[in-house]
C-alpha positions, 0 to 999 in steps of 0.5 A: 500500500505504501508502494501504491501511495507513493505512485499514486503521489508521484502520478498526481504531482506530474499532473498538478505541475502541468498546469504551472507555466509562464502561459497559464494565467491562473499560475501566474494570479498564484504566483504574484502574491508569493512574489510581492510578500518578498519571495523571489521568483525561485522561492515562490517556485519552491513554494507552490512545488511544496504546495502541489507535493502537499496536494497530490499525496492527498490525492494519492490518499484519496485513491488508495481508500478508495481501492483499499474499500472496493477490495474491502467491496471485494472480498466481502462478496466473496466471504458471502458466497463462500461455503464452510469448511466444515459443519459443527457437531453436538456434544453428545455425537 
């Protein structure tokens, strides 16, 4: 599960740091106040990086619940239609 966690956050943070480039205006609206508190334009960088990684493994967390509760789905069916593996006797048999 923690190797799948992992994936999952690597996988989302890919996608999450798509979107940062000079030509996305949202990125840009984000990056300005980062930029006017002091931080320069590499820290400001950092900073949204260390928000994104924040992000992207509460994704990942998100999705290994979500599969860790279909699996749960999963074998509960399973455990349903199973048959014992043997019938309990009397005392007195």
């Amino acid at each position: 599960m923690t190797a799948l966690w992992d994936h999952k956050g690597i996988e989302h943070h890919a996608r999450l740091v798509e979107a940062i480039n000079p030509y996305n205006p949202l990125a840009l609206r984000y990056l300005e106040p980062l930029q006017a508190t002091g931080l320069s334009a590499e820290q400001a960088l950092l900073q949204v990086d260390r928000t994104i990684t924040t992000q992207s493994f509460l994704l990942s967390t998100n999705a290994v619940f979500c599969i860790s509760g279909l699996l749960m789905l999963a074998l509960i069916g399973l455990i349903w239609w199973a048959k014992p593996p043997f019938t309990v006797r009397a005392v007195g048999d």
